[in-house]
Backbone as CSV, one residue per row, in Angstrom:
resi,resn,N_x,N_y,N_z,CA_x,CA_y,CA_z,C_x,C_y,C_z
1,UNK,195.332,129.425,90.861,195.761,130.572,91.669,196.696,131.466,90.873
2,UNK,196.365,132.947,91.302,197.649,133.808,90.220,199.196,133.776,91.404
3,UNK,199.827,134.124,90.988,201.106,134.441,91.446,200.888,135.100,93.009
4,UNK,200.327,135.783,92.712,200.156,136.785,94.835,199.628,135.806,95.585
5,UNK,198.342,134.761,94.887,198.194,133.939,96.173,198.763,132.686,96.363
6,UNK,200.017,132.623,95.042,200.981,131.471,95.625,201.930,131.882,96.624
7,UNK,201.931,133.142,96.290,203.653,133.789,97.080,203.022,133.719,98.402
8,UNK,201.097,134.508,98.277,200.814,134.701,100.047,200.966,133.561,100.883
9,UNK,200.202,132.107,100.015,200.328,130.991,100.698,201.976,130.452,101.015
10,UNK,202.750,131.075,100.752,204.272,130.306,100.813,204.682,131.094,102.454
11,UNK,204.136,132.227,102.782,204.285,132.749,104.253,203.618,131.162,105.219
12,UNK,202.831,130.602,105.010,202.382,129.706,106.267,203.192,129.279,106.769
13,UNK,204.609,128.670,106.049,205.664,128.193,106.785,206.862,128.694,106.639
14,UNK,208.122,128.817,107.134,209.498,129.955,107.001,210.001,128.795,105.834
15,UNK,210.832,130.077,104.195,210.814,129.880,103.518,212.075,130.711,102.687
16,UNK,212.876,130.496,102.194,214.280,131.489,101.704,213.422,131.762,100.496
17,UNK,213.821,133.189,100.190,213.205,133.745,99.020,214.982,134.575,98.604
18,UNK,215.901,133.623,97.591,216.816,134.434,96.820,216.491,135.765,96.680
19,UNK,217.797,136.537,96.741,217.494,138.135,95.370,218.607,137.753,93.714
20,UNK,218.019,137.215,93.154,218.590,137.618,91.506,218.763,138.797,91.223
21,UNK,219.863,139.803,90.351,219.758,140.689,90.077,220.247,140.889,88.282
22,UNK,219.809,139.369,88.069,219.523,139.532,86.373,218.650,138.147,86.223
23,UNK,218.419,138.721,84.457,217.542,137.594,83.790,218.338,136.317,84.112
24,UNK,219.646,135.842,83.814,220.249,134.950,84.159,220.265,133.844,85.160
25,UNK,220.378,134.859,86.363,220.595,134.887,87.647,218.852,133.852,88.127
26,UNK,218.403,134.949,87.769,216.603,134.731,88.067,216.399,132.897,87.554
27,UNK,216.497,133.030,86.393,216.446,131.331,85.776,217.165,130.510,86.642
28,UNK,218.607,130.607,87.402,219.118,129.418,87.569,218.832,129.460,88.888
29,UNK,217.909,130.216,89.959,217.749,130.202,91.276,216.476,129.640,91.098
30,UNK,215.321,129.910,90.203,214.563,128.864,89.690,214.500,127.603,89.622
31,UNK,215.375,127.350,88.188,215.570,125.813,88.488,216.470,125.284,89.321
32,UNK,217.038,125.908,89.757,217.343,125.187,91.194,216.607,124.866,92.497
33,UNK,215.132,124.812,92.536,214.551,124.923,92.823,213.609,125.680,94.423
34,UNK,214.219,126.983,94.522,213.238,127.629,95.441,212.002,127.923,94.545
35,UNK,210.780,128.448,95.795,209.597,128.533,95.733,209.096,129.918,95.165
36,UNK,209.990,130.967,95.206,209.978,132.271,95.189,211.070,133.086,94.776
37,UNK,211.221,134.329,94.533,212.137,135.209,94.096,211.759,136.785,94.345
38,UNK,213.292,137.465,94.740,212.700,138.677,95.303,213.647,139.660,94.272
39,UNK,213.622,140.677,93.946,214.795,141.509,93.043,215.721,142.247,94.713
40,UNK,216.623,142.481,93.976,217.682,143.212,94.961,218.266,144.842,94.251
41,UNK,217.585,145.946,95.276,218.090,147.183,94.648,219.508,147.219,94.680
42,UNK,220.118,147.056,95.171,221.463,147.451,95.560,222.119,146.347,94.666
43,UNK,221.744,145.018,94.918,222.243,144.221,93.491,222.551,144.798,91.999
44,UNK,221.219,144.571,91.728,220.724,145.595,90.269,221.790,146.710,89.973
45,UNK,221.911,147.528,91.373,222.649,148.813,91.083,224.368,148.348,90.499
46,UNK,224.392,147.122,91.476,225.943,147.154,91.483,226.181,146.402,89.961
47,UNK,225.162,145.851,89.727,225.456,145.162,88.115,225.858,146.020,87.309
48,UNK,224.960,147.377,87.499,224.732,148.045,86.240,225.928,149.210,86.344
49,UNK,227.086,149.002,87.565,228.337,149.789,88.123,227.788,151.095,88.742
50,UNK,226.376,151.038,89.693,225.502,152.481,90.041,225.768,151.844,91.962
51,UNK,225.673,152.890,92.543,225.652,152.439,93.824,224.206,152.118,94.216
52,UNK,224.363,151.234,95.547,222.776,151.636,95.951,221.536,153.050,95.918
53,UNK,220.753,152.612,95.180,219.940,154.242,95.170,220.074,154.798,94.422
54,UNK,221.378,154.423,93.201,221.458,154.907,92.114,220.758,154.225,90.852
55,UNK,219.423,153.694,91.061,218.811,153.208,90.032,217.670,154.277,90.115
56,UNK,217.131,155.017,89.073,215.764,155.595,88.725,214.916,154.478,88.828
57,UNK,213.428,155.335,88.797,212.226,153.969,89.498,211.711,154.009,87.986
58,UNK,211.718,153.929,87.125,211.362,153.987,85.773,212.478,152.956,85.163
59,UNK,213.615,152.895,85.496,214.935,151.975,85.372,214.300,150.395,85.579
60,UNK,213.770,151.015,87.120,214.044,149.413,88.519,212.500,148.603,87.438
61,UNK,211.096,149.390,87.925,210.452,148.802,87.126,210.646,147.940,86.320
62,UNK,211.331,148.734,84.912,211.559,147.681,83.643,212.092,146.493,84.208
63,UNK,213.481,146.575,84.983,214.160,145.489,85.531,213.033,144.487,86.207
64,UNK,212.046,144.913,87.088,211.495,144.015,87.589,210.707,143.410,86.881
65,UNK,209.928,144.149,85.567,209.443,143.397,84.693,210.103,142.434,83.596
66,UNK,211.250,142.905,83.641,212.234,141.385,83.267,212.057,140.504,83.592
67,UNK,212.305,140.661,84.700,212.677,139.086,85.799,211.206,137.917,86.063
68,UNK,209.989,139.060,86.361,208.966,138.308,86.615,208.722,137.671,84.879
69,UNK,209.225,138.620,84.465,208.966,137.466,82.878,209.814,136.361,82.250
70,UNK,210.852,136.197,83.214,211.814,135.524,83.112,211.478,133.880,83.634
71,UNK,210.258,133.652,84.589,210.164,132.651,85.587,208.517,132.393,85.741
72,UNK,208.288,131.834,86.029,207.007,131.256,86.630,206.506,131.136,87.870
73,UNK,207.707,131.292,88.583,207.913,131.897,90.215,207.328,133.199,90.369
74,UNK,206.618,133.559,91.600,205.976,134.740,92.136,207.837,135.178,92.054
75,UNK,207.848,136.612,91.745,208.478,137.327,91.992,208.447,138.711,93.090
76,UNK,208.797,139.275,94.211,208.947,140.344,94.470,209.961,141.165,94.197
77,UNK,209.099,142.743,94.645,210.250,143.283,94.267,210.500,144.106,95.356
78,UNK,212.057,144.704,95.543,212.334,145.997,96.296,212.456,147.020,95.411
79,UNK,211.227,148.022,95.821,211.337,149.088,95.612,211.737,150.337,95.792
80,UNK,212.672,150.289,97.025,212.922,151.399,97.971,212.242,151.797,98.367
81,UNK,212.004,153.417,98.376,210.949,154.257,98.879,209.835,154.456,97.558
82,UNK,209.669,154.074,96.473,208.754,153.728,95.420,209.242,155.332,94.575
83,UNK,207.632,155.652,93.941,208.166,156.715,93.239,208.093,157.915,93.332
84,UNK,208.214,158.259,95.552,208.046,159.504,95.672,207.857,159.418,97.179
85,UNK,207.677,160.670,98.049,207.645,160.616,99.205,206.001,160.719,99.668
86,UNK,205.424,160.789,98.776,204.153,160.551,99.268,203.067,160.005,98.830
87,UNK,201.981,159.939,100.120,201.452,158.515,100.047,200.756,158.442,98.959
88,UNK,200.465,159.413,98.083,200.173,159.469,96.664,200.757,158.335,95.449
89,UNK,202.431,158.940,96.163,203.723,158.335,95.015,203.325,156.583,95.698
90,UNK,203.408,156.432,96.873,202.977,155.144,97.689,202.117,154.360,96.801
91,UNK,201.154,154.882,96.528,199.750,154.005,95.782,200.148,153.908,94.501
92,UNK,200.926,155.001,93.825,201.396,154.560,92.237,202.362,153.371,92.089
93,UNK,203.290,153.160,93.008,204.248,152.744,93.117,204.038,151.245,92.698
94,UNK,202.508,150.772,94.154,201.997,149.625,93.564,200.941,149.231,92.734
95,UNK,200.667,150.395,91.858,200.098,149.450,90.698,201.507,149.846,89.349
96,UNK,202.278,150.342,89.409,203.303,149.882,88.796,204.125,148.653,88.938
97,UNK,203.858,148.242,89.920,204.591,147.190,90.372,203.932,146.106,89.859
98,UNK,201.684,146.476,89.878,201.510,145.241,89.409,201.353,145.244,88.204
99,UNK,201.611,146.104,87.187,201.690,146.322,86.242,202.890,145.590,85.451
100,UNK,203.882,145.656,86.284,204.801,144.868,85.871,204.808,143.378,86.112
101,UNK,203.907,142.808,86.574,203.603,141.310,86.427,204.296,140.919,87.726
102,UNK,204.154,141.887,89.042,205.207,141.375,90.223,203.773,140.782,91.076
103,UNK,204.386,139.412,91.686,203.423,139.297,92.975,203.489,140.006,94.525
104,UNK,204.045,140.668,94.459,204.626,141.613,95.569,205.675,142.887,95.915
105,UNK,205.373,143.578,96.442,206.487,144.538,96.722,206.686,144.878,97.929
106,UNK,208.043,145.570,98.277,208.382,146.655,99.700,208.595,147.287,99.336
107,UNK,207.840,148.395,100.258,208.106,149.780,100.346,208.849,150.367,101.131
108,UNK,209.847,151.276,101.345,210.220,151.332,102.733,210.468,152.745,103.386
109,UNK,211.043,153.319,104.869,210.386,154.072,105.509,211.544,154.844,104.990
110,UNK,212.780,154.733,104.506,213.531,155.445,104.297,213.557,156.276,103.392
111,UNK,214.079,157.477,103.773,213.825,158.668,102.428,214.637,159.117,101.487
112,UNK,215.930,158.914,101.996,217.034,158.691,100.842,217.990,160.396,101.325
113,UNK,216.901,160.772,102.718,217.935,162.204,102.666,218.859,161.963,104.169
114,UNK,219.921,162.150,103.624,221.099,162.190,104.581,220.729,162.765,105.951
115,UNK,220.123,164.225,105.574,220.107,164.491,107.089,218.881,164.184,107.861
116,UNK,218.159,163.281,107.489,216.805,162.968,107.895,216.066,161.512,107.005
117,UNK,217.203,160.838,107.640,216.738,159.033,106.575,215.150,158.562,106.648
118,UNK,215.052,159.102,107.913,213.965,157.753,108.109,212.699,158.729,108.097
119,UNK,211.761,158.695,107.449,209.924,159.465,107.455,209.986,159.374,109.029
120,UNK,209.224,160.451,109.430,208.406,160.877,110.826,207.197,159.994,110.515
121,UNK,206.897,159.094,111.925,206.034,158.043,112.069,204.744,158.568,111.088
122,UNK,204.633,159.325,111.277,202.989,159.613,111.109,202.826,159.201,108.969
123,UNK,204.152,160.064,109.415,204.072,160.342,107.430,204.521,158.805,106.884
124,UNK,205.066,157.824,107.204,205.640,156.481,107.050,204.107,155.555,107.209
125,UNK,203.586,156.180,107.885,202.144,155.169,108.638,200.642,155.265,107.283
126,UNK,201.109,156.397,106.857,199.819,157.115,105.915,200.205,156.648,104.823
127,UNK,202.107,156.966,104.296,202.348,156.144,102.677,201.962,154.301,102.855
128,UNK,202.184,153.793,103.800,201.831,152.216,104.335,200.184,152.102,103.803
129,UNK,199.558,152.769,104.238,198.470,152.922,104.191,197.714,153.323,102.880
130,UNK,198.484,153.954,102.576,197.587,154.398,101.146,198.262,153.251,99.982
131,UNK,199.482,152.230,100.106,199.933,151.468,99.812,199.118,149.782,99.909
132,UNK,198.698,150.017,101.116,197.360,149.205,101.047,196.619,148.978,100.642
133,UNK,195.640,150.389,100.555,194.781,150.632,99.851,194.912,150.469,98.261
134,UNK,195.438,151.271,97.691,195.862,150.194,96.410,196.424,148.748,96.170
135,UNK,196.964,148.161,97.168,196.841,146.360,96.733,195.676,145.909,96.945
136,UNK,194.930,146.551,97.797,193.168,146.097,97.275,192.312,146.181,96.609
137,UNK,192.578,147.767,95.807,192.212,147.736,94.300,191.968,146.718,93.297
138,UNK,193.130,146.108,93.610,194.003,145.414,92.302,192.973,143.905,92.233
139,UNK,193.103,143.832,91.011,192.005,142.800,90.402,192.803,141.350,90.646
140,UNK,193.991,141.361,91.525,194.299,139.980,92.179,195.263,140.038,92.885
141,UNK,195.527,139.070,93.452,196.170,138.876,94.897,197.511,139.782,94.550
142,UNK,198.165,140.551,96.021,199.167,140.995,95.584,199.741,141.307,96.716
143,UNK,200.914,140.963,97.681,201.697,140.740,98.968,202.628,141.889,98.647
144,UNK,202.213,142.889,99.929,202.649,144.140,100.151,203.520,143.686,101.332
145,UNK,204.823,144.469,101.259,205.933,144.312,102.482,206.069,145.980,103.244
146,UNK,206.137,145.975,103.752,206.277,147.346,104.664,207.274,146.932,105.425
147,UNK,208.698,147.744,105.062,209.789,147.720,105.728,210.173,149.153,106.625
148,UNK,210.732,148.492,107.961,211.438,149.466,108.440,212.797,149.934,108.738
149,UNK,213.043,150.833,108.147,214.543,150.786,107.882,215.589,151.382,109.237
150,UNK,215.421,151.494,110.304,216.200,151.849,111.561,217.687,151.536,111.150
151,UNK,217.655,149.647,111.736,218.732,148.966,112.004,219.459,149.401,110.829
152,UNK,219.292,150.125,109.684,220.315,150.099,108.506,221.108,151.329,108.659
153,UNK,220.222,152.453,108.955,220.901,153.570,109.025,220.927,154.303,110.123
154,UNK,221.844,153.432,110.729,222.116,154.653,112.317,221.643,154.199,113.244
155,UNK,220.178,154.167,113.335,218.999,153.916,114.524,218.665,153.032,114.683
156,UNK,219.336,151.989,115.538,219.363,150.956,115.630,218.120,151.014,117.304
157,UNK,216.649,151.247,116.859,215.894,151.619,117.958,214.707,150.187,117.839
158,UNK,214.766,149.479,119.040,213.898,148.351,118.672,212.921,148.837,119.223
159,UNK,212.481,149.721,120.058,211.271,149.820,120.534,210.496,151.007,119.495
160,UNK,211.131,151.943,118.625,210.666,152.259,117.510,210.064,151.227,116.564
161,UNK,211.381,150.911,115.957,211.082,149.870,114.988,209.884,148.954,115.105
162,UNK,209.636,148.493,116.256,208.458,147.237,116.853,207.418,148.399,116.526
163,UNK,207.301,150.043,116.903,206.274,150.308,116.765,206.100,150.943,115.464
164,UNK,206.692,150.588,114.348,206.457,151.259,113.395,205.819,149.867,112.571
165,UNK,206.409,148.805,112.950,205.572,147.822,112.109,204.778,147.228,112.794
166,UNK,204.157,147.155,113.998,202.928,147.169,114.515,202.149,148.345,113.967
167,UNK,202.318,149.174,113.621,201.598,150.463,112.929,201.135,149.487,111.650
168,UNK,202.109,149.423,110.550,202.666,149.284,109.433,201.570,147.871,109.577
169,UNK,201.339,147.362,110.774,200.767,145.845,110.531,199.263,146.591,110.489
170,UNK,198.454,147.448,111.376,197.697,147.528,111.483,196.556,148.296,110.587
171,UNK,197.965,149.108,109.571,196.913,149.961,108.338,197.035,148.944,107.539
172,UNK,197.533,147.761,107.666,197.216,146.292,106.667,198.151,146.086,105.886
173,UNK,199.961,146.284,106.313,200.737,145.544,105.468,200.286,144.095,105.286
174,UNK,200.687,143.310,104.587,200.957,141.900,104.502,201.757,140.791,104.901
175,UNK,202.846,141.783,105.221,204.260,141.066,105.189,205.334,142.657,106.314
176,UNK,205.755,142.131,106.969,206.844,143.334,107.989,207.995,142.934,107.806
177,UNK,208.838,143.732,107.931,210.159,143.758,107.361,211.235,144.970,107.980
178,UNK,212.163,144.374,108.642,213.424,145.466,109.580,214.543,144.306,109.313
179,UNK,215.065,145.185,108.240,216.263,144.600,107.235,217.697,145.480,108.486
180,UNK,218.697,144.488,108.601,219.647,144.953,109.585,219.752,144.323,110.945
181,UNK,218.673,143.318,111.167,218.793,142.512,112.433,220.332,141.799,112.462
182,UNK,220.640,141.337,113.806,221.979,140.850,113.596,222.155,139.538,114.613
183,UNK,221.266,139.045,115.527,221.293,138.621,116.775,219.489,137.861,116.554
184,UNK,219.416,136.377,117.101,218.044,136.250,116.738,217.341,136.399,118.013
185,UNK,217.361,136.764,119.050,216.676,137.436,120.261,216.325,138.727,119.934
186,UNK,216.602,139.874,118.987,216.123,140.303,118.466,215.004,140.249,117.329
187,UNK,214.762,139.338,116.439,214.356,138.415,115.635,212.967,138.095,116.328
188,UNK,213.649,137.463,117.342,212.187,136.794,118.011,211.458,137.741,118.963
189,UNK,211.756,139.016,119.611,211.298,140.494,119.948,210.271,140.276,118.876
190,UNK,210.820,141.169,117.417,209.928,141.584,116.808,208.768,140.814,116.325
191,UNK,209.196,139.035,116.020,208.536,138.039,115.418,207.107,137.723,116.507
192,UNK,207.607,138.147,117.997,206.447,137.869,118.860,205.846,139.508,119.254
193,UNK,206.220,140.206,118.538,204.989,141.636,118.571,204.187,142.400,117.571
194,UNK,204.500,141.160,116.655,203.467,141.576,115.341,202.732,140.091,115.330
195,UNK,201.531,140.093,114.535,200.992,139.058,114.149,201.169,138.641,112.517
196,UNK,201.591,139.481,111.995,201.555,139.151,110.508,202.637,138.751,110.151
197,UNK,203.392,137.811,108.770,204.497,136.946,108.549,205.695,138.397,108.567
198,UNK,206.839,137.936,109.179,207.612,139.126,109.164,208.667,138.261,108.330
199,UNK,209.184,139.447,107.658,210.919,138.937,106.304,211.769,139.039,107.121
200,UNK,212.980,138.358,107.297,214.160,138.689,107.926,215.473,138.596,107.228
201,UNK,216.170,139.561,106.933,217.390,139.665,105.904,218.485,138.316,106.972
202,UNK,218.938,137.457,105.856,219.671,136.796,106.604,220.876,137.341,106.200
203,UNK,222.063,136.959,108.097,223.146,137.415,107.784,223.682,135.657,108.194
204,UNK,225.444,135.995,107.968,226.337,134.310,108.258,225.726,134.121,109.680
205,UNK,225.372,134.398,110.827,225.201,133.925,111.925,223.839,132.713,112.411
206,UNK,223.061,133.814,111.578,221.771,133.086,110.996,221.435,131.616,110.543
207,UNK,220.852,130.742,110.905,220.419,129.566,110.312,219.190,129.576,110.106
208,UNK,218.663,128.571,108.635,217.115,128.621,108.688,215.927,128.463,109.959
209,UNK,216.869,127.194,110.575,215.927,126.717,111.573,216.058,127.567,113.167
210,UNK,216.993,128.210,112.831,216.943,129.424,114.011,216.033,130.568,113.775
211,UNK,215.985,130.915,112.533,215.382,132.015,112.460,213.295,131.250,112.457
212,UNK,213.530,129.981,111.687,211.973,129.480,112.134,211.424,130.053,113.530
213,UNK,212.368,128.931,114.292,212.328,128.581,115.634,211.819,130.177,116.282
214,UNK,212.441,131.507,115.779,212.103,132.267,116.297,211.394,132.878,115.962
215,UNK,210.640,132.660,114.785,209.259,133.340,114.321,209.564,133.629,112.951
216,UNK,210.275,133.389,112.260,210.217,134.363,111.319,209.762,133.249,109.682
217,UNK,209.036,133.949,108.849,208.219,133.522,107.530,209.393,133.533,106.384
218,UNK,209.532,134.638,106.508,210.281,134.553,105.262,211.541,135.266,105.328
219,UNK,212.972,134.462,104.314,214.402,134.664,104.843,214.991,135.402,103.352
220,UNK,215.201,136.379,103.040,216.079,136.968,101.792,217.351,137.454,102.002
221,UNK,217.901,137.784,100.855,219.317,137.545,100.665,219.448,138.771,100.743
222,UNK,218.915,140.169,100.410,219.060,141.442,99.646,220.246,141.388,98.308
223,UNK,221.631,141.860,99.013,222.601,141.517,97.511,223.822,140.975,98.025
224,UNK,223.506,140.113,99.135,224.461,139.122,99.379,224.667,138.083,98.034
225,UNK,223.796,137.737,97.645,224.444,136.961,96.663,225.089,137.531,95.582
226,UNK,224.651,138.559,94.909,225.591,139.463,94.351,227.110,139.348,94.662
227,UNK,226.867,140.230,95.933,228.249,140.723,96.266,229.254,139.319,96.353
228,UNK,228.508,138.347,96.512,229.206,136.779,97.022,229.865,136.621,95.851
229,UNK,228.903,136.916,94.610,229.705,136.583,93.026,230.698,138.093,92.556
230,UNK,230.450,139.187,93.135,231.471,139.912,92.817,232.653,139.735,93.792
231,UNK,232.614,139.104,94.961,233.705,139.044,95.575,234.731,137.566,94.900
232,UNK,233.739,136.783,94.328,234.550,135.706,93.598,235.348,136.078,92.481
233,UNK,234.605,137.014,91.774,235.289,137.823,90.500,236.896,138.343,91.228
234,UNK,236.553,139.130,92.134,238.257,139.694,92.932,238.656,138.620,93.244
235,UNK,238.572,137.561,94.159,239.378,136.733,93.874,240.078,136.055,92.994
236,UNK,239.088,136.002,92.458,239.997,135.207,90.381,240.747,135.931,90.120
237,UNK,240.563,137.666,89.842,241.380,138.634,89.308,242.585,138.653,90.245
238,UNK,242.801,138.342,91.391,244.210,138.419,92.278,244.453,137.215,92.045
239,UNK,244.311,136.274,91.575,244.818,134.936,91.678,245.444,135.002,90.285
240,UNK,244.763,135.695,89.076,245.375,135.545,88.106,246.537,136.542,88.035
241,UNK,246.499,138.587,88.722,247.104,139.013,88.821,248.425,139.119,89.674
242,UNK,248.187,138.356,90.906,249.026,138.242,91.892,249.683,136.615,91.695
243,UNK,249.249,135.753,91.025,249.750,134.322,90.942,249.975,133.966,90.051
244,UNK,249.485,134.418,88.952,249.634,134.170,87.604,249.080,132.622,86.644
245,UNK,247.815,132.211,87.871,247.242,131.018,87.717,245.863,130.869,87.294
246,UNK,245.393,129.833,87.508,243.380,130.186,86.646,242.894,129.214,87.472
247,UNK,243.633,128.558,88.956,242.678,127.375,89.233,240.995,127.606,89.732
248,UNK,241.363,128.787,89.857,240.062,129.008,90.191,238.751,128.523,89.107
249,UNK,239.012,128.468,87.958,237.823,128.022,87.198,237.567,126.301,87.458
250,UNK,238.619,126.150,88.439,237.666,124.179,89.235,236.853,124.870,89.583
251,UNK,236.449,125.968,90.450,234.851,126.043,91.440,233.822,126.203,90.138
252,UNK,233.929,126.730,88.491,233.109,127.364,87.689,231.901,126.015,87.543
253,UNK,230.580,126.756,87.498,229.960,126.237,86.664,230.309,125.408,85.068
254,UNK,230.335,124.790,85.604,230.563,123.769,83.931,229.695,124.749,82.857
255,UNK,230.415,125.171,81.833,230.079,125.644,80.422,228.907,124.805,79.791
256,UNK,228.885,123.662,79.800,227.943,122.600,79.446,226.978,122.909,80.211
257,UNK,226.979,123.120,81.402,225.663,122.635,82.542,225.025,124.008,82.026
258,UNK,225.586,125.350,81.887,225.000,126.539,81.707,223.900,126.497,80.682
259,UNK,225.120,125.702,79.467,224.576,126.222,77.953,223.516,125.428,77.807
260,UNK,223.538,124.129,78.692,222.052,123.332,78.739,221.272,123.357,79.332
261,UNK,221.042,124.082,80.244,219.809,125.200,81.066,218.897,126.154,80.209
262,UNK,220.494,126.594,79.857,219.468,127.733,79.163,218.891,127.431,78.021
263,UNK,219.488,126.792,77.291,219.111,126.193,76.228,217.667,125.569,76.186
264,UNK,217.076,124.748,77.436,215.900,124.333,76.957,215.548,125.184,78.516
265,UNK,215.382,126.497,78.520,214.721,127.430,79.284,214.749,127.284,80.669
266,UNK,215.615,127.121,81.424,216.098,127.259,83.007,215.677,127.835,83.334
């Protein structure tokens, strides 16, 4: 099997898919052993000191072709809104994506303009669609996500949202996705009005077997884990600036455990 129809077969049952947002990162969520790996825009961004959205799609690419070359794990990726607002840019988007050796991508409904975030249904329904249509092109398996972005910015509308990825399900995403849930009675709304595996961004409230229990396939991080390791960084830095101490390197990865990972390829 290539990579898309390991990642597709890993939807049959609910499944955490990390976001890495380096080569590093990617290896040790690997051998640590999950099944899968997803990239994180907003991660990526914050590595590289860019805010969310501040990565070019010519940038993100390369990055994603890092990572999938980094592992043996299906990789996805987030793409944002890909490399353009239309369903043209939609269809390039994913054969760049499979070009870059990814078993999957999201696309999503958001447009990146302040006074008008989210695509008008129609125009969100057609880039989905013509996004489709090119993962069927493609000379092997390849798990398309169609996200809807409401709950993130502002519009927190579930009876939209339900109908944009019932849309989004029916021009043949693979995978549905409304990143911003917060409550799993919401969760299980959307999980029982689509038929196809839906992603659910986990937040602290969240448990695996809650979010099963309520329908949902697959669980990602976006750049929680990121931010988890840049918020450890501020802590060290006030502990050393405000205390004048280092205990913090008891929580570190052992230097040894690193250098012998990588060493024979983690």
């Amino acid at each position: 099997m290539d990579k898309g129809q390991i990642f597709r077969q890993l939807h049959a049952d609910t499944f955490v898919i990390p976001n890495p947002w380096d080569v590093g990162t990617a290896k040790l969520l690997a051998a640590f052993g999950f099944k899968a790996l997803a990239t994180t825009s907003a991660g990526y961004a914050f590595s590289r000191g860019l805010p969310d959205g501040g990565v070019g799609f010519e940038a993100m690419i390369h990055h994603c072709r890092e990572l999938a070359a980094a592992t043996d794990l299906p990789v996805s990726a987030d793409l944002e809104k890909g490399k353009g607002d239309s369903p043209e840019r939609a269809a390039e988007t994913i054969f760049a994506a499979d070009a870059a050796g990814l078993a999957g991508c999201s696309i999503e409904d958001f447009s990146g303009d302040a006074d008008q975030p989210i695509y008008d249904f129609s125009h969100a329904v057609e880039r989905v669609a013509a996004a489709v249509e090119a993962a069927r092109a493609l000379k092997r398996d390849f798990v398309f996500t169609a996200r809807a972005e409401n709950f993130l910015h502002g519009r927190p509308d579930l009876d939209d949202t339900i109908k944009r990825l019932q849309a989004f399900e029916k021009a043949g995403a693979d995978v549905l996705y409304a990143p911003g849930l917060t409550d799993i009675e919401t969760v299980r709304t959307i999980c029982s009005s689509v038929s196809k595996p839906v992603n659910v961004l986990a937040v602290p409230a969240f448990t695996v077997a809650a979010l099963a229990e309520a329908g949902a396939k697959r669980i990602s991080l976006g750049s929680k884990l990121t931010n988890y390791a840049f918020g450890m960084l501020e802590k060290a830095s006030r502990q050393m600036l405000d205390e004048g101490s280092f205990s913090f390197a008891d929580d570190a990865m052992p230097f040894a455990r690193l250098q012998k990972m990588f060493a024979t390829g983690a």
